[in-house]
C-alpha positions in Angstrom: -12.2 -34.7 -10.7 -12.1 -31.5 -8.8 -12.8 -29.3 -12.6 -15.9 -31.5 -12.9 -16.8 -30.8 -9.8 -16.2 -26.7 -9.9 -18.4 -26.7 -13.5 -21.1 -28.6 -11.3 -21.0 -26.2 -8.8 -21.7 -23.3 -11.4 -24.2 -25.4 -13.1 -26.3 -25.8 -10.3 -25.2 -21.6 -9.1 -27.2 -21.1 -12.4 -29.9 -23.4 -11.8 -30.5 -21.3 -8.6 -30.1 -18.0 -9.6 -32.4 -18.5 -12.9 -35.3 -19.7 -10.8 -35.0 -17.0 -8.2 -34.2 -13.9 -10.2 -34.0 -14.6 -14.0 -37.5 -16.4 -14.1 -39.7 -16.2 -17.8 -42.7 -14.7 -17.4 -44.7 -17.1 -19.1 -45.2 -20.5 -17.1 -44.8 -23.0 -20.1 -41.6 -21.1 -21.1 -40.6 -21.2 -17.7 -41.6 -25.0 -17.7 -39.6 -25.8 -20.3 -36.3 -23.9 -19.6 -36.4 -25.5 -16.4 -37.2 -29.1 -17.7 -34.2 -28.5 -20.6 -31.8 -27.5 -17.4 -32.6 -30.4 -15.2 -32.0 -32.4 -18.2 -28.3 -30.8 -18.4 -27.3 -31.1 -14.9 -28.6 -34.7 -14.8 -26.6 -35.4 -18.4 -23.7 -34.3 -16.5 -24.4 -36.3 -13.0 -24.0 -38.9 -15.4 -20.8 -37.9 -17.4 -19.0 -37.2 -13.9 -20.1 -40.8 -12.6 -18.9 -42.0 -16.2 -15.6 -40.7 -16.1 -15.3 -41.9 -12.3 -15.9 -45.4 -12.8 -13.5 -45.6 -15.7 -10.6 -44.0 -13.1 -11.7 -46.5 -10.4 -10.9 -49.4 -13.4 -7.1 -48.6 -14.3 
């Protein structure tokens, strides 16, 4: 569990760092890159909690 939870880390380092300093100029691209991130980090919320439940089954 503690990988997962190291590549979460970095996702969300990312997710931070591109909205303070790597922002798009335009607002709809900006929008979407952030909507298309979310979307990642929450896909992977999900894969971790996933994985989880089938340890806690064996």
């Amino acid at each position: 569990m503690k990988p997962q939870l190291i590549i979460f880390g970095i996702l969300i380092a990312g997710f931070i760092l591109y909205n303070f300093f790597l922002r798009a100029e335009d607002d709809k691209t900006n929008t979407i890159i952030n909507i298309i991130y979310a979307s990642i980090l929450f896909g992977y919320i999900s894969f971790m909690a996933y994985s989880l439940l089938k340890k806690m089954r064996k």
